[in-house]
C-alpha positions in Angstrom: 219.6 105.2 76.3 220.4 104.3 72.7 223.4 101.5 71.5 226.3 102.7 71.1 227.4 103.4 66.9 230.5 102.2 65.6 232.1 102.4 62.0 231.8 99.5 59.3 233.6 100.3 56.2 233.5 98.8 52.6 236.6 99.3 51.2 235.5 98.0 47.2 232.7 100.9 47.6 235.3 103.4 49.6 231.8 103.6 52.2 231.7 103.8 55.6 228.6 102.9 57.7 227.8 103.8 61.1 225.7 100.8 63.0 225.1 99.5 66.2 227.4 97.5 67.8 226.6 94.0 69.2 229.2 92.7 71.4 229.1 88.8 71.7 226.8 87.2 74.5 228.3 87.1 77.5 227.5 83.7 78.4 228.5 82.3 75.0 231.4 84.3 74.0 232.2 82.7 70.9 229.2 82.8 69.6 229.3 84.4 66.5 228.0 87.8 65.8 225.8 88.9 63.1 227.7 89.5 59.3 227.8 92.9 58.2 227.0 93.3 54.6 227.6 96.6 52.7 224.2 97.9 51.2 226.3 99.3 47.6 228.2 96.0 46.4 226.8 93.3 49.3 230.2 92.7 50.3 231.4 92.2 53.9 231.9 95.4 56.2 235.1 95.3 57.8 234.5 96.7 61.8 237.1 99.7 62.1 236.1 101.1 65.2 234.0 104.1 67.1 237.0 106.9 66.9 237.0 106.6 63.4 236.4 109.4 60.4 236.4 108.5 56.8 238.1 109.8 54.4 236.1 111.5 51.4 235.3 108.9 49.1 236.9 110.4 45.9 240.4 111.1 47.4 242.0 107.1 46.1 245.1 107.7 48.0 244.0 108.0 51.8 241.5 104.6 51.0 244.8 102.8 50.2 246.3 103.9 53.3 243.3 102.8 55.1 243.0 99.5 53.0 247.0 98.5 54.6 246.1 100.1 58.0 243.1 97.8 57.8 245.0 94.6 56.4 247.8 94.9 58.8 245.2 94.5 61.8 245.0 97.8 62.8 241.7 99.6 63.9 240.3 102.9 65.5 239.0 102.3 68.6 238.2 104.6 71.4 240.7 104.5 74.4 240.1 105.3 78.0 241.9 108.7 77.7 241.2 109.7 74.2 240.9 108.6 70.6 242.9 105.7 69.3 246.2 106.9 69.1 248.5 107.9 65.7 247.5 106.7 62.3 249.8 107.4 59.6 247.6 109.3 56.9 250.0 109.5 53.5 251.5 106.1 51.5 254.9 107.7 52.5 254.4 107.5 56.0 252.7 103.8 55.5 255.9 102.9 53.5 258.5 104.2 55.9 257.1 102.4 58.8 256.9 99.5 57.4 260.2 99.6 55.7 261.4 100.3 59.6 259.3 96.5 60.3 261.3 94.6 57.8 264.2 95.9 59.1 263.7 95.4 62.6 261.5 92.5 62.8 258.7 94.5 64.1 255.0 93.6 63.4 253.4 95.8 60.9 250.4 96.2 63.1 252.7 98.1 65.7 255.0 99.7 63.4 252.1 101.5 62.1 251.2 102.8 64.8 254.4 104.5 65.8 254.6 108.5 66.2 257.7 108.6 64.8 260.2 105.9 62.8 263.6 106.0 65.3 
């Protein structure tokens, strides 16, 4: 059987990259794992997850939701019953949940997460 892909994205190039993933050894789990380097601009790739789709690489305003979503912690990863849950997809929902986190002390990594702002 193959390895398992998941997504690497460069956010400078607005590029995502599927690759195989290599977990860490299990006998040396902190050994470090290889760097990713994007093949456009030879930055780093930033691991985002199996579940997730890129946006198209023109549309600027769904890349800078990503780029918080990504900053804040939060990542795309496969779950045991599904996909990796809600992802706000528009600035205005990024902004009003973490509006909602300042206010309430809530991480941003969680707040952005939420379904709906209570």
């Amino acid at each position: 059987m193959p390895p398992s892909k998941t997504s690497y994205v460069c956010l400078p190039c607005r590029a995502s990259y599927k690759q195989p993933y290599e977990p860490a050894v299990r006998h040396e789990p902190h050994a470090p794992r290889r760097a990713r380097v994007c093949p456009r601009c030879a930055g780093s790739l930033i691991h985002v997850g199996s579940a997730f789709a890129a946006p198209p690489r023109r549309d600027r305003a769904a890349w800078r939701t990503l780029s918080v979503l990504l900053n804040a912690g939060v990542r795309f990863h496969k779950s045991c019953c599904g996909g990796p849950g809600y992802r706000p997809r528009t600035l205005f929902e990024v902004r009003e949940r973490m509006t909602y986190a300042e206010r309430t002390g809530m991480p941003y990594a969680k707040a952005l997460t939420l379904p709906e702002v209570p």
